[in-house]
CHARMM internal coordinates of N, CA and C (Angstrom, degrees):
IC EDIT
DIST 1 N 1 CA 1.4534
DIST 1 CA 1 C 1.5242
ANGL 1 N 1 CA 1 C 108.92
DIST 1 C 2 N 1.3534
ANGL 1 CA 1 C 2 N 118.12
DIHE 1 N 1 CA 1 C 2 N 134.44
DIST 2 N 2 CA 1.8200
ANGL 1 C 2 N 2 CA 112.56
DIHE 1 CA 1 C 2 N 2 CA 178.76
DIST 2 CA 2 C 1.4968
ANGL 2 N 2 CA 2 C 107.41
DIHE 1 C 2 N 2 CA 2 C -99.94
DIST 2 C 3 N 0.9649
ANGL 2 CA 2 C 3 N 84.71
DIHE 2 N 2 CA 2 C 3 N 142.15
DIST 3 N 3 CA 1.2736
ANGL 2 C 3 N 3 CA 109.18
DIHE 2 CA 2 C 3 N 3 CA -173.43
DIST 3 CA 3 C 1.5737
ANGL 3 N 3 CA 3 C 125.18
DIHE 2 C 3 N 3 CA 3 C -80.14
DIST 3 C 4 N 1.6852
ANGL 3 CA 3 C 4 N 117.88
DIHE 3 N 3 CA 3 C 4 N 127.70
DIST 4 N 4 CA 1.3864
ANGL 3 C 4 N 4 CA 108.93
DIHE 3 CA 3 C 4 N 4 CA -170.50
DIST 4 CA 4 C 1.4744
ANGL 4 N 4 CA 4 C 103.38
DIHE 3 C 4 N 4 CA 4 C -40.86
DIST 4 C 5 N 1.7520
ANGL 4 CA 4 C 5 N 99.15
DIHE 4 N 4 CA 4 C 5 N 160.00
DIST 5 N 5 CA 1.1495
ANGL 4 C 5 N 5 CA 107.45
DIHE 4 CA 4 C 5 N 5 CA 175.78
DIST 5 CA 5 C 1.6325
ANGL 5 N 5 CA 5 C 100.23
DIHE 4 C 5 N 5 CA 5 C -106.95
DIST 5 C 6 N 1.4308
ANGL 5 CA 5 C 6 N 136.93
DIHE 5 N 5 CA 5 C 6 N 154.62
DIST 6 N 6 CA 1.3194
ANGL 5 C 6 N 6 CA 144.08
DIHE 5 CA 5 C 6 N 6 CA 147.83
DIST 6 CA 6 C 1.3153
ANGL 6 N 6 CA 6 C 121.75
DIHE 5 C 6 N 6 CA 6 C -42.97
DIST 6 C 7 N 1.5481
ANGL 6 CA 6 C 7 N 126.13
DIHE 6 N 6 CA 6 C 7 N -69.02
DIST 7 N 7 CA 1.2146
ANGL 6 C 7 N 7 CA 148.72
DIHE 6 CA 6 C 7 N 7 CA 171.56
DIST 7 CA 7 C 1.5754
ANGL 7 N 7 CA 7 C 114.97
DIHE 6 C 7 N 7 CA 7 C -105.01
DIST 7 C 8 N 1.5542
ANGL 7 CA 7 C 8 N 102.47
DIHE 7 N 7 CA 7 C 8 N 150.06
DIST 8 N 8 CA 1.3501
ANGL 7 C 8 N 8 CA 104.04
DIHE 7 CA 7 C 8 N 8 CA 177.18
DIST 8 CA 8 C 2.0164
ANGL 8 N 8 CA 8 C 97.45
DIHE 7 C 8 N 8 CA 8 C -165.75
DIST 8 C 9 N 1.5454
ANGL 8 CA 8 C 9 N 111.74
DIHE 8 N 8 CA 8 C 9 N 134.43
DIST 9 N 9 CA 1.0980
ANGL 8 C 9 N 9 CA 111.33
DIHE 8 CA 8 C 9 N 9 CA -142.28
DIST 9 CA 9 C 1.6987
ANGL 9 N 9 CA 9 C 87.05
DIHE 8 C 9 N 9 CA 9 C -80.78
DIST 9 C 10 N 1.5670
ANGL 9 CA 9 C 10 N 94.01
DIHE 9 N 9 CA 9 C 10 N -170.79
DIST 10 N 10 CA 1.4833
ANGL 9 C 10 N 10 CA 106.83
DIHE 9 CA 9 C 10 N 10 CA -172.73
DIST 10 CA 10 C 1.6248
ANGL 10 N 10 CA 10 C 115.97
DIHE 9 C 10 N 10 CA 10 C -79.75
DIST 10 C 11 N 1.3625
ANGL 10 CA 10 C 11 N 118.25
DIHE 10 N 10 CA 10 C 11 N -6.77
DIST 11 N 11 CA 1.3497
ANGL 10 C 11 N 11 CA 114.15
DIHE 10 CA 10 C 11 N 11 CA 145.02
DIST 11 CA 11 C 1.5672
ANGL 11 N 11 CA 11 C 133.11
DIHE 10 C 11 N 11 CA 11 C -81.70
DIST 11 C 12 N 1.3220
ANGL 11 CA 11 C 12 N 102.43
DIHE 11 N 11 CA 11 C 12 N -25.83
DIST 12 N 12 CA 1.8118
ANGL 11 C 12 N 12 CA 107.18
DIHE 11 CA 11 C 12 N 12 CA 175.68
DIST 12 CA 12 C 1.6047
ANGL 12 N 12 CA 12 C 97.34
DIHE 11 C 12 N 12 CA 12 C -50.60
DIST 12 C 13 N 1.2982
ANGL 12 CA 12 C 13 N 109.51
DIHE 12 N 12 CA 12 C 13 N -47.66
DIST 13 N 13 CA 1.5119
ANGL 12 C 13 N 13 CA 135.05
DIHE 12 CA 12 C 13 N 13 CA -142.38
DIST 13 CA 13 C 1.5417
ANGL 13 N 13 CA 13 C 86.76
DIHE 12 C 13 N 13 CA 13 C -57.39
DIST 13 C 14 N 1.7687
ANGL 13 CA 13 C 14 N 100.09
DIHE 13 N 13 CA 13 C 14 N -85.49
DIST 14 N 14 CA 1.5142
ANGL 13 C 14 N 14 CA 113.75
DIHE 13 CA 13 C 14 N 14 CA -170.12
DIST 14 CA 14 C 1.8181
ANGL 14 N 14 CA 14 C 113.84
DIHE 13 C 14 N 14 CA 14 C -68.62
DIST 14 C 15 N 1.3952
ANGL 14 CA 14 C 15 N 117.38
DIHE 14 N 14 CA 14 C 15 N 35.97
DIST 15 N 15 CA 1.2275
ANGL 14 C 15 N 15 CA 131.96
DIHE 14 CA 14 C 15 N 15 CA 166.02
DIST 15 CA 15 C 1.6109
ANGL 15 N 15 CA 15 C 107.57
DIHE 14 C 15 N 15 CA 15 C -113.00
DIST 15 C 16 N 1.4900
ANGL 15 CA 15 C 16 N 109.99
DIHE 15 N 15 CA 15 C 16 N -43.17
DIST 16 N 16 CA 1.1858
ANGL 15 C 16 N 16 CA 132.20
DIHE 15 CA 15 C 16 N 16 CA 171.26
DIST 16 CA 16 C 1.4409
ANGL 16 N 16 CA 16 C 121.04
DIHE 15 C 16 N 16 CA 16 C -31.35
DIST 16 C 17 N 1.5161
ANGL 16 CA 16 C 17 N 99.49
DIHE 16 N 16 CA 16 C 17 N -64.83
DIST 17 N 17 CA 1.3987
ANGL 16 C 17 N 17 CA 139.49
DIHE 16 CA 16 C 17 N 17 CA -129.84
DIST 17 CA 17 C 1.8863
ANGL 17 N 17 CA 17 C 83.79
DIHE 16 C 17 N 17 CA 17 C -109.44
DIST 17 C 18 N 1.3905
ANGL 17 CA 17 C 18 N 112.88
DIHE 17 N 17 CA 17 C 18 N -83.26
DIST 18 N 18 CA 1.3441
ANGL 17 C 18 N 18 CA 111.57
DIHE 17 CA 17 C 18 N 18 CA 158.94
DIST 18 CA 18 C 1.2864
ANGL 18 N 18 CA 18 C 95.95
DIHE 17 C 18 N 18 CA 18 C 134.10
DIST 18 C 19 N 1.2520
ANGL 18 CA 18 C 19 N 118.47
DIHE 18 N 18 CA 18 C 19 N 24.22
DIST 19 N 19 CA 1.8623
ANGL 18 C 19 N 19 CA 140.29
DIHE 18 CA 18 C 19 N 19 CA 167.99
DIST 19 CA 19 C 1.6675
ANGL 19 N 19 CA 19 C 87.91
DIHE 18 C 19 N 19 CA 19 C -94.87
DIST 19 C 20 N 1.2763
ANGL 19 CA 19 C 20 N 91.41
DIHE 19 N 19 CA 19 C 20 N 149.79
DIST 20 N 20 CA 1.8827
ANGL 19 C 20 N 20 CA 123.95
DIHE 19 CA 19 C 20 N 20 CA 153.27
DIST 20 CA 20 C 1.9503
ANGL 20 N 20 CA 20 C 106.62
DIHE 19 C 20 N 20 CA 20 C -55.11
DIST 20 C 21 N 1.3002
ANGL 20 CA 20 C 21 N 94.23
DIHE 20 N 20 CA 20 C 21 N 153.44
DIST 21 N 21 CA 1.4843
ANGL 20 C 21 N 21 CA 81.97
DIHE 20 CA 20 C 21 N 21 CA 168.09
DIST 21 CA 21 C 1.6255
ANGL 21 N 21 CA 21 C 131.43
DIHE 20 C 21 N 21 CA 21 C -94.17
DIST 21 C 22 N 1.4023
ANGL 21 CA 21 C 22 N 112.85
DIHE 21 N 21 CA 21 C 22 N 5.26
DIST 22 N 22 CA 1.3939
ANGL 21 C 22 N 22 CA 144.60
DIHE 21 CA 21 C 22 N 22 CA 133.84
DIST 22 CA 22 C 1.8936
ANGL 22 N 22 CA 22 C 103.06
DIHE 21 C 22 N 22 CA 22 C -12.05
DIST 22 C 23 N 1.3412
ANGL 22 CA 22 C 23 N 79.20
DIHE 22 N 22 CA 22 C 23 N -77.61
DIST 23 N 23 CA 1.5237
ANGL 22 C 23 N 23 CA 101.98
DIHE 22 CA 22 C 23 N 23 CA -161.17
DIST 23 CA 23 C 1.5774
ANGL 23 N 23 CA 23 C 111.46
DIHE 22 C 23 N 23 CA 23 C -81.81
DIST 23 C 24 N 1.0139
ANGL 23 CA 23 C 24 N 130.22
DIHE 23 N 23 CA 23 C 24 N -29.10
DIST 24 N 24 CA 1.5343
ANGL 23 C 24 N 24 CA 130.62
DIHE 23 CA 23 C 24 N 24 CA 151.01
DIST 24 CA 24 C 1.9674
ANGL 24 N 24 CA 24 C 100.65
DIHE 23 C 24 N 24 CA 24 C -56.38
DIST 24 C 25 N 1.1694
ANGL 24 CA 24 C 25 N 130.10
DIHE 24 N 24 CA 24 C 25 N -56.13
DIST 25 N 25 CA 1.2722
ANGL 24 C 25 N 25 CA 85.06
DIHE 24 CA 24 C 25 N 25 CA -176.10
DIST 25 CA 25 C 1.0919
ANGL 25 N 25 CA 25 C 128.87
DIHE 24 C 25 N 25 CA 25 C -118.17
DIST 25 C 26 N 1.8168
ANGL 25 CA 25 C 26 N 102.37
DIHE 25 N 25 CA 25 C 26 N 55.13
DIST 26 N 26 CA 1.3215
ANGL 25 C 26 N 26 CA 116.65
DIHE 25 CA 25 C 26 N 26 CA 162.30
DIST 26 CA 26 C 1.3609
ANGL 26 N 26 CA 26 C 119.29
DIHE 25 C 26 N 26 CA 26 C -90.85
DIST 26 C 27 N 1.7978
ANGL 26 CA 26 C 27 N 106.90
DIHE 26 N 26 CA 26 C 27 N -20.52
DIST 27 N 27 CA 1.4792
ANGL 26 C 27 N 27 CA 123.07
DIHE 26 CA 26 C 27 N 27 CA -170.75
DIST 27 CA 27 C 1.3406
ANGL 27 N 27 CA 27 C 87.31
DIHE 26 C 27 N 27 CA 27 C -91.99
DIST 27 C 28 N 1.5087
ANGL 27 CA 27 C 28 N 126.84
DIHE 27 N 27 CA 27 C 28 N -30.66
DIST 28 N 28 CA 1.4774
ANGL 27 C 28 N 28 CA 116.53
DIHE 27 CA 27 C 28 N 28 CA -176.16
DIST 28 CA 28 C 1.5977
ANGL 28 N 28 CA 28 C 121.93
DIHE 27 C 28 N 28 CA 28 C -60.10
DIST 28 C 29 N 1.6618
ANGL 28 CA 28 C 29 N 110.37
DIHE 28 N 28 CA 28 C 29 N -28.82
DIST 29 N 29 CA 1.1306
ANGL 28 C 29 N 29 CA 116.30
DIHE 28 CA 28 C 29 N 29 CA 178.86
DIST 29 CA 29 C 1.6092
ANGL 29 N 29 CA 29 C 104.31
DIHE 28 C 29 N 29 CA 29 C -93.33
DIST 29 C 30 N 1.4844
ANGL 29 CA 29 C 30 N 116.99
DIHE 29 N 29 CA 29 C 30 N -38.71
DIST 30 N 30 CA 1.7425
ANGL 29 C 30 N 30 CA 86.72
DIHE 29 CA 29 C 30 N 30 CA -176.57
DIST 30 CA 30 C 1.3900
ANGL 30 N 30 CA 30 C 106.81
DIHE 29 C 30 N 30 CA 30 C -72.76
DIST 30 C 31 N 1.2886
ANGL 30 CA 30 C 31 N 139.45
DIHE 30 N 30 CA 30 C 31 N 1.26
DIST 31 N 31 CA 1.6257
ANGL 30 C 31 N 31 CA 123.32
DIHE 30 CA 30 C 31 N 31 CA 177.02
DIST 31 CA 31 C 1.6139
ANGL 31 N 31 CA 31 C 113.60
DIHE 30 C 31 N 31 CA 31 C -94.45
DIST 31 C 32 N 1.1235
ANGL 31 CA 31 C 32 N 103.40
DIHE 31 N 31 CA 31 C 32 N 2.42
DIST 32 N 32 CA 1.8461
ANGL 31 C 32 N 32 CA 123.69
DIHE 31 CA 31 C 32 N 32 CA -158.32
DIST 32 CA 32 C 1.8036
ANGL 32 N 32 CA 32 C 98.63
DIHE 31 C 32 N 32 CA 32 C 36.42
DIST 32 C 33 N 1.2443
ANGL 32 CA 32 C 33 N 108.41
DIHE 32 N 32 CA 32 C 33 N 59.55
DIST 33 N 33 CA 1.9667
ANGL 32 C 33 N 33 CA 107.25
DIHE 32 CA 32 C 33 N 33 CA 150.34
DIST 33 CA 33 C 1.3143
ANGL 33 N 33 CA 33 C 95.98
DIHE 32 C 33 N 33 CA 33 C -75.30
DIST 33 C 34 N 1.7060
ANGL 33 CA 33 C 34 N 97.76
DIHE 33 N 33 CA 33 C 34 N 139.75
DIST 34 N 34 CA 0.9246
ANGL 33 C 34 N 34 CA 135.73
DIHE 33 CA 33 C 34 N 34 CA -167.12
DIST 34 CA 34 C 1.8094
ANGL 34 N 34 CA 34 C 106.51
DIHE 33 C 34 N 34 CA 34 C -86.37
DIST 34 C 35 N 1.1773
ANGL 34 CA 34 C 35 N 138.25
DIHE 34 N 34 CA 34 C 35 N 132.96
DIST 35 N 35 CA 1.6004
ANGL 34 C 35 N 35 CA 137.03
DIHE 34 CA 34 C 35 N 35 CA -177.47
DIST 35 CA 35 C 0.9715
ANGL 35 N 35 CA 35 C 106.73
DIHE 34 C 35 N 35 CA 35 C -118.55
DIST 35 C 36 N 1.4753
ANGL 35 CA 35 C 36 N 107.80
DIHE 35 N 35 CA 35 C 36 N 156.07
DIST 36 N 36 CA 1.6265
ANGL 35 C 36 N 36 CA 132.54
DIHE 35 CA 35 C 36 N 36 CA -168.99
DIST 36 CA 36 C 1.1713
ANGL 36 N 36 CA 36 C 101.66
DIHE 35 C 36 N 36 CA 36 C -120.08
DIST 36 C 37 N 1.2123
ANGL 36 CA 36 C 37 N 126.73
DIHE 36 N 36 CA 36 C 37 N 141.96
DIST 37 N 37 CA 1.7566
ANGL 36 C 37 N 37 CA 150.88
DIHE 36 CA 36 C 37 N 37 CA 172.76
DIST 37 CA 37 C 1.8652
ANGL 37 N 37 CA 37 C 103.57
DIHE 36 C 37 N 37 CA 37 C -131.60
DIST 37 C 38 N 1.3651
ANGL 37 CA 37 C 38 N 110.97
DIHE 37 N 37 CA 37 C 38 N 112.64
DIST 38 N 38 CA 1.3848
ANGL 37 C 38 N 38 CA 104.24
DIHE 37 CA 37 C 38 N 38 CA 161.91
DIST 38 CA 38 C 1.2784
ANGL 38 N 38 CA 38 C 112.19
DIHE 37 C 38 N 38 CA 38 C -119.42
DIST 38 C 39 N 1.3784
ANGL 38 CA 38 C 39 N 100.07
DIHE 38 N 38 CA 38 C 39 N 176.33
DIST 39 N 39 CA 1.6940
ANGL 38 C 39 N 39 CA 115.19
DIHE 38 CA 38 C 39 N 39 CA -159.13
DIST 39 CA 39 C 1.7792
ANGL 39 N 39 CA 39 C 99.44
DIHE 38 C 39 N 39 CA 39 C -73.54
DIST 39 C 40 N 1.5098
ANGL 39 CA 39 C 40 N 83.44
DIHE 39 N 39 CA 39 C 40 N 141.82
DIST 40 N 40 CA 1.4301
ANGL 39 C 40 N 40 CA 94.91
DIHE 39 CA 39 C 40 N 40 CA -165.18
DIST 40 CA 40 C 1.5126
ANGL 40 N 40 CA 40 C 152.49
DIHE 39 C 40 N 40 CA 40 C 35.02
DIST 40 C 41 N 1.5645
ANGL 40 CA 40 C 41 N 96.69
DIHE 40 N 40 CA 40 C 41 N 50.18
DIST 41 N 41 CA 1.6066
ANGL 40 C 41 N 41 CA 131.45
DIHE 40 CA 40 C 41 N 41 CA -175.75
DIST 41 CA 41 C 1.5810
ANGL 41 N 41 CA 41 C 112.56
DIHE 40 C 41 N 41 CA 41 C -154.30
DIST 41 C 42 N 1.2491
ANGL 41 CA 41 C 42 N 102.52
DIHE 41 N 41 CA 41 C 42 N 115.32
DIST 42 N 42 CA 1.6355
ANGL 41 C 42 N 42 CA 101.73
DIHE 41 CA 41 C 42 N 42 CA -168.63
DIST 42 CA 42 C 1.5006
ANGL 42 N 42 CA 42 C 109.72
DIHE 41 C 42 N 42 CA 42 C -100.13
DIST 42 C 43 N 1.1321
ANGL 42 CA 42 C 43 N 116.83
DIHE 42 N 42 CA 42 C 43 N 34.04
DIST 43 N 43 CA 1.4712
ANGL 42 C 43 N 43 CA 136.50
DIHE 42 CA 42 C 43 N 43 CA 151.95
DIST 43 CA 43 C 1.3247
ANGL 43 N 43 CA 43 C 123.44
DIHE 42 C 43 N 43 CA 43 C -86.69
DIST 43 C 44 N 1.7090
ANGL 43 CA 43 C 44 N 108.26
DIHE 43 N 43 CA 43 C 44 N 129.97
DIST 44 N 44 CA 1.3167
ANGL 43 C 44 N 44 CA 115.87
DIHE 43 CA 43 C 44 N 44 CA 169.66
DIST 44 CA 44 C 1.3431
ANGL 44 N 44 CA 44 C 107.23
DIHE 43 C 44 N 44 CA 44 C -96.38
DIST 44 C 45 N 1.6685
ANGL 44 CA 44 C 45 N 84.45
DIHE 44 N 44 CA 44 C 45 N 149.54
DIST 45 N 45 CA 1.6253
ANGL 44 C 45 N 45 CA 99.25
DIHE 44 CA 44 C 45 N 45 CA -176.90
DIST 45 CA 45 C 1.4879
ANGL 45 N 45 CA 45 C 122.23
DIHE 44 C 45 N 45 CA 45 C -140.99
DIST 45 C 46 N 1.1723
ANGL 45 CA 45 C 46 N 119.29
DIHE 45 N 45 CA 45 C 46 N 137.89
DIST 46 N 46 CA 1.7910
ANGL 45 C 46 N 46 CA 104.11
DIHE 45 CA 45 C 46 N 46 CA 179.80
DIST 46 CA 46 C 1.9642
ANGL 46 N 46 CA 46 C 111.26
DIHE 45 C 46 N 46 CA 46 C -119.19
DIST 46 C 47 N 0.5241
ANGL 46 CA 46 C 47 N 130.24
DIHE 46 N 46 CA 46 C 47 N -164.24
DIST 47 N 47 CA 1.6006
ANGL 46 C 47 N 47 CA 125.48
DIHE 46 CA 46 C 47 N 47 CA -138.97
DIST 47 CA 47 C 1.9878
ANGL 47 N 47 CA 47 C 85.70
DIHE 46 C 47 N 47 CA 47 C -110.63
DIST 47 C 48 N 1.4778
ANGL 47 CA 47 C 48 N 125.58
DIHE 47 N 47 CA 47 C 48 N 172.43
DIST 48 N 48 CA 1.3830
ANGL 47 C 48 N 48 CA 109.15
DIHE 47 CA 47 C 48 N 48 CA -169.66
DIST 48 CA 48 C 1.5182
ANGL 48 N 48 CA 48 C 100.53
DIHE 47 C 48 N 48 CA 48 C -105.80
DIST 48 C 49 N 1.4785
ANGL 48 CA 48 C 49 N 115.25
DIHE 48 N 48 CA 48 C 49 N 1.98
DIST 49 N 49 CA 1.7243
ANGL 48 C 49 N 49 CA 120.46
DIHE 48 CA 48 C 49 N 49 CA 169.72
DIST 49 CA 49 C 1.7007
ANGL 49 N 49 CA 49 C 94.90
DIHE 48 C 49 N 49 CA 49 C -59.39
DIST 49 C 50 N 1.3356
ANGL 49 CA 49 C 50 N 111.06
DIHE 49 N 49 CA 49 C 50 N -57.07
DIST 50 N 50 CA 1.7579
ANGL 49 C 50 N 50 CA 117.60
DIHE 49 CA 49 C 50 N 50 CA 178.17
DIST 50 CA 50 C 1.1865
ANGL 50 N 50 CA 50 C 97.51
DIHE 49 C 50 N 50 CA 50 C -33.61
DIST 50 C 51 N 1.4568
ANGL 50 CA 50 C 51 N 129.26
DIHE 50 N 50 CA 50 C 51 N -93.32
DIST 51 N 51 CA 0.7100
ANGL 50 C 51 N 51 CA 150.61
DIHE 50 CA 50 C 51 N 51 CA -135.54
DIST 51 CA 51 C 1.7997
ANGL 51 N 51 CA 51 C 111.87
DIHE 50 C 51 N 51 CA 51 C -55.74
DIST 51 C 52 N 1.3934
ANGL 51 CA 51 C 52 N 100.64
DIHE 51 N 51 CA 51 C 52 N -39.93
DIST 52 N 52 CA 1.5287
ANGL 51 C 52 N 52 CA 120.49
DIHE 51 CA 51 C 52 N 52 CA 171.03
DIST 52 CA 52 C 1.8717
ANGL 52 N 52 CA 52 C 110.88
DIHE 51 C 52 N 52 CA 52 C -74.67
DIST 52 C 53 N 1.2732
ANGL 52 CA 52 C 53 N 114.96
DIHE 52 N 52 CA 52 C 53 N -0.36
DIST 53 N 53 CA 1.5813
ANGL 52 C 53 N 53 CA 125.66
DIHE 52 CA 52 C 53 N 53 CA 176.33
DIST 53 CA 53 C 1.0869
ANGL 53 N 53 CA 53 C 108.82
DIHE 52 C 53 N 53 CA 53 C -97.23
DIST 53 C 54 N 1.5854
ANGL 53 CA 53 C 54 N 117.48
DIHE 53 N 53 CA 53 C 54 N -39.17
DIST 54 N 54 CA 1.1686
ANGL 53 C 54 N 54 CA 131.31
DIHE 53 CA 53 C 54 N 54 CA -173.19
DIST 54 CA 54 C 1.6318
ANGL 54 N 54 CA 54 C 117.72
DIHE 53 C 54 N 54 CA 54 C -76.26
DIST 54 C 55 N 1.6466
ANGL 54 CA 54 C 55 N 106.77
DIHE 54 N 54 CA 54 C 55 N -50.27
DIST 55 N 55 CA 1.3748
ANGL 54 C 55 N 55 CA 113.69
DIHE 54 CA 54 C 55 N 55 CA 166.93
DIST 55 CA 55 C 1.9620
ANGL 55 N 55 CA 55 C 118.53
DIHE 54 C 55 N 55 CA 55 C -74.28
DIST 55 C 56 N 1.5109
ANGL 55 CA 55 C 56 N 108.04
DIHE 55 N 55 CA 55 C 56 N 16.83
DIST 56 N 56 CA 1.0656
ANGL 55 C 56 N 56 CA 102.85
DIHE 55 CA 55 C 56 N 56 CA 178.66
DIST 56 CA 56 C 1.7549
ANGL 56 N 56 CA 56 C 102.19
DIHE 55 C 56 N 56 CA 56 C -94.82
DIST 56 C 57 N 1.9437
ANGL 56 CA 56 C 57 N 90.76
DIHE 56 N 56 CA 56 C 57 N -28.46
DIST 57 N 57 CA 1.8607
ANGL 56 C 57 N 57 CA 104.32
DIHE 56 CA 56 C 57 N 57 CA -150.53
DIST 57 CA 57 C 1.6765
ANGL 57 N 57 CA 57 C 91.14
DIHE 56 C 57 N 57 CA 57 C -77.74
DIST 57 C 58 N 1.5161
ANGL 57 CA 57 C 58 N 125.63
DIHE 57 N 57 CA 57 C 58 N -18.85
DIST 58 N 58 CA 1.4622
ANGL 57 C 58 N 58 CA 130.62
DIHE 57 CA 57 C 58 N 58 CA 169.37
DIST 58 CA 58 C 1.7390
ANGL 58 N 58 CA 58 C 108.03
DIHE 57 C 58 N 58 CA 58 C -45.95
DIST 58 C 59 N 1.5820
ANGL 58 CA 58 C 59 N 73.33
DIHE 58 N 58 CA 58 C 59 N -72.58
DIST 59 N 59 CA 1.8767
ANGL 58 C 59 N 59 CA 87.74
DIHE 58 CA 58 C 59 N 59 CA -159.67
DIST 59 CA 59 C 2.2893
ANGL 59 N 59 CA 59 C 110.54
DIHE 58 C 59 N 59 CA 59 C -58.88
DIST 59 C 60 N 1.5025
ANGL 59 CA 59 C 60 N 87.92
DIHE 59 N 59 CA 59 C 60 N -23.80
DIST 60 N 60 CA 1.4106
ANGL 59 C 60 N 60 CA 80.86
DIHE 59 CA 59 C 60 N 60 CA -178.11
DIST 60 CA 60 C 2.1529
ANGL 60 N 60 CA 60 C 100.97
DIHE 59 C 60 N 60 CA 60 C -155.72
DIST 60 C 61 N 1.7445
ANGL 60 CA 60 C 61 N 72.46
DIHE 60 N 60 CA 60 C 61 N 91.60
DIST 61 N 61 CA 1.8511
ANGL 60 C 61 N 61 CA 86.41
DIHE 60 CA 60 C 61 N 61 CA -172.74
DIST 61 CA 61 C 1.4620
ANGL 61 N 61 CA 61 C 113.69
DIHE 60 C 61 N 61 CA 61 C -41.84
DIST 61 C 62 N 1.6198
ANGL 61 CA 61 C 62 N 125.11
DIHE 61 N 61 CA 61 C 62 N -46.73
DIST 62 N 62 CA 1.3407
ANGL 61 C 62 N 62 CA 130.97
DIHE 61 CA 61 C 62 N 62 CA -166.97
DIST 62 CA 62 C 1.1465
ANGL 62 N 62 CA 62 C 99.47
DIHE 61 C 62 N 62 CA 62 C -56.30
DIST 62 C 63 N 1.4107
ANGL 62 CA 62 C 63 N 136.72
DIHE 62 N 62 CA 62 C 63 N -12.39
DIST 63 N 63 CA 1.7190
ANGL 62 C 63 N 63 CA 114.39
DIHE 62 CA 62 C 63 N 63 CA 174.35
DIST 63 CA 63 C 1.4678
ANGL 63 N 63 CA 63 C 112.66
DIHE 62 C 63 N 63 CA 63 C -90.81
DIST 63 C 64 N 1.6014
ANGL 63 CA 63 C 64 N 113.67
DIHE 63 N 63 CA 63 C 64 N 16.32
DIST 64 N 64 CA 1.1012
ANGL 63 C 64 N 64 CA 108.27
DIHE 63 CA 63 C 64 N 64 CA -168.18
DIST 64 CA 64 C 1.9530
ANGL 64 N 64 CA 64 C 95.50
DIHE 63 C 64 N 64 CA 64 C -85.36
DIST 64 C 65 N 1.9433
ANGL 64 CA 64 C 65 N 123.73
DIHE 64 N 64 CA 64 C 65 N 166.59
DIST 65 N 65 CA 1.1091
ANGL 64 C 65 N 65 CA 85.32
DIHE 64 CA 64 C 65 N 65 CA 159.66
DIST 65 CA 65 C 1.3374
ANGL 65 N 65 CA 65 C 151.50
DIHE 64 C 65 N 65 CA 65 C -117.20
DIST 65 C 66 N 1.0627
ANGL 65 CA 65 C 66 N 160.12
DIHE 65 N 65 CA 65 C 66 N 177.49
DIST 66 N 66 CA 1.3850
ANGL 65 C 66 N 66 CA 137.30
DIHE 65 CA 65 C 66 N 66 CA -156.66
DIST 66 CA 66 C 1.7646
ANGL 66 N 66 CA 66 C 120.37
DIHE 65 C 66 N 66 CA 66 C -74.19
DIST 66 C 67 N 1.1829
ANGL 66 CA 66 C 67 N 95.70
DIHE 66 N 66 CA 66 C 67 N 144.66
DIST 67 N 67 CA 1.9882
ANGL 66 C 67 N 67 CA 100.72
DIHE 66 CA 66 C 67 N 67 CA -177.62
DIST 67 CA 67 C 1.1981
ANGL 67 N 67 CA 67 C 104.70
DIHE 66 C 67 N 67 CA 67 C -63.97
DIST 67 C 68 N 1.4391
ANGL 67 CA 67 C 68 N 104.36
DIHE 67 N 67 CA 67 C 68 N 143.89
DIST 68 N 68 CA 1.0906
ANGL 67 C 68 N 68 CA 118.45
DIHE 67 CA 67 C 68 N 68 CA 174.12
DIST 68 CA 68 C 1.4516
ANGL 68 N 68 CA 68 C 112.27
DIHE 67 C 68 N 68 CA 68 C -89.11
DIST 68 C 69 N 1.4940
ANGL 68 CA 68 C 69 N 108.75
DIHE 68 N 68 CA 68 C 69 N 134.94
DIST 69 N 69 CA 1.7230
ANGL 68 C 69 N 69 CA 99.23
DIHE 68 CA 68 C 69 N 69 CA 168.37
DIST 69 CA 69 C 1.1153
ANGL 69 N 69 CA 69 C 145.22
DIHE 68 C 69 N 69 CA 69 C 99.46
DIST 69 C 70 N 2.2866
ANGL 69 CA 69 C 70 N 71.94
DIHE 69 N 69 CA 69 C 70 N -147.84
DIST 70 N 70 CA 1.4898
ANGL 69 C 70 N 70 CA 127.51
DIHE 69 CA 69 C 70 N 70 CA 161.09
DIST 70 CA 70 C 1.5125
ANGL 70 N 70 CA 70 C 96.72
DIHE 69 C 70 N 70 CA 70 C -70.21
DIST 70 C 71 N 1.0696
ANGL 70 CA 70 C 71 N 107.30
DIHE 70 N 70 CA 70 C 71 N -51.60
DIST 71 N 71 CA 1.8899
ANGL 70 C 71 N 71 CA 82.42
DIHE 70 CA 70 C 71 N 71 CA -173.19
DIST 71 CA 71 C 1.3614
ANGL 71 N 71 CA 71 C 134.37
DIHE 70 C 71 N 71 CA 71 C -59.38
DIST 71 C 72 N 1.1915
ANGL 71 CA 71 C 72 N 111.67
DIHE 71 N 71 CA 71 C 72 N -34.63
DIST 72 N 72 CA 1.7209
ANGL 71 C 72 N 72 CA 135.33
DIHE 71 CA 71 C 72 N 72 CA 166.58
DIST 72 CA 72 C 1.2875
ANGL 72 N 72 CA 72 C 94.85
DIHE 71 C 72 N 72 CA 72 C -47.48
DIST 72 C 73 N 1.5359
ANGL 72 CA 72 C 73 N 148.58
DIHE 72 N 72 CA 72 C 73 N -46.46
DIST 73 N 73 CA 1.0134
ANGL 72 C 73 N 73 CA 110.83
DIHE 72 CA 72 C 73 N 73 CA -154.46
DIST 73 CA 73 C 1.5717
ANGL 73 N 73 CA 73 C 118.86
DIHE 72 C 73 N 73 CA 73 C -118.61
END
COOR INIT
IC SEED 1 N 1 CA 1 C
IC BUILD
């Protein structure tokens, strides 16, 4: 049996998820998730709690949270 993974990069993600990776880290920046860079791998990656926030805000947008604003306009 394999075992969850911790991290999984921003293509696992938006393969996952079933967004572009465009669009994963557009949601990555309006939620400010936090990214991982390790030594000697030039892949970004965010943790698979993200990733499970993210594939939640797909399947059911209203949990996403609302714009602020300045951004709205």
């Amino acid at each position: 049996m394999a075992e969850p993974r911790e991290f999984l990069s921003i293509d696992e993600a938006a393969e996952m998820i079933g967004w572009n990776r465009a669009t994963v880290f557009e949601w990555v920046k309006t939620l400010g998730i936090q990214t991982h860079k390790f030594v000697r791998n030039r892949k970004t990656y965010i943790t698979a709690a993200d990733v499970a926030r993210l594939q939640e805000i797909k399947e059911k947008p209203w949990t996403a949270p609302e714009r602020k604003s300045e951004e709205a306009a």
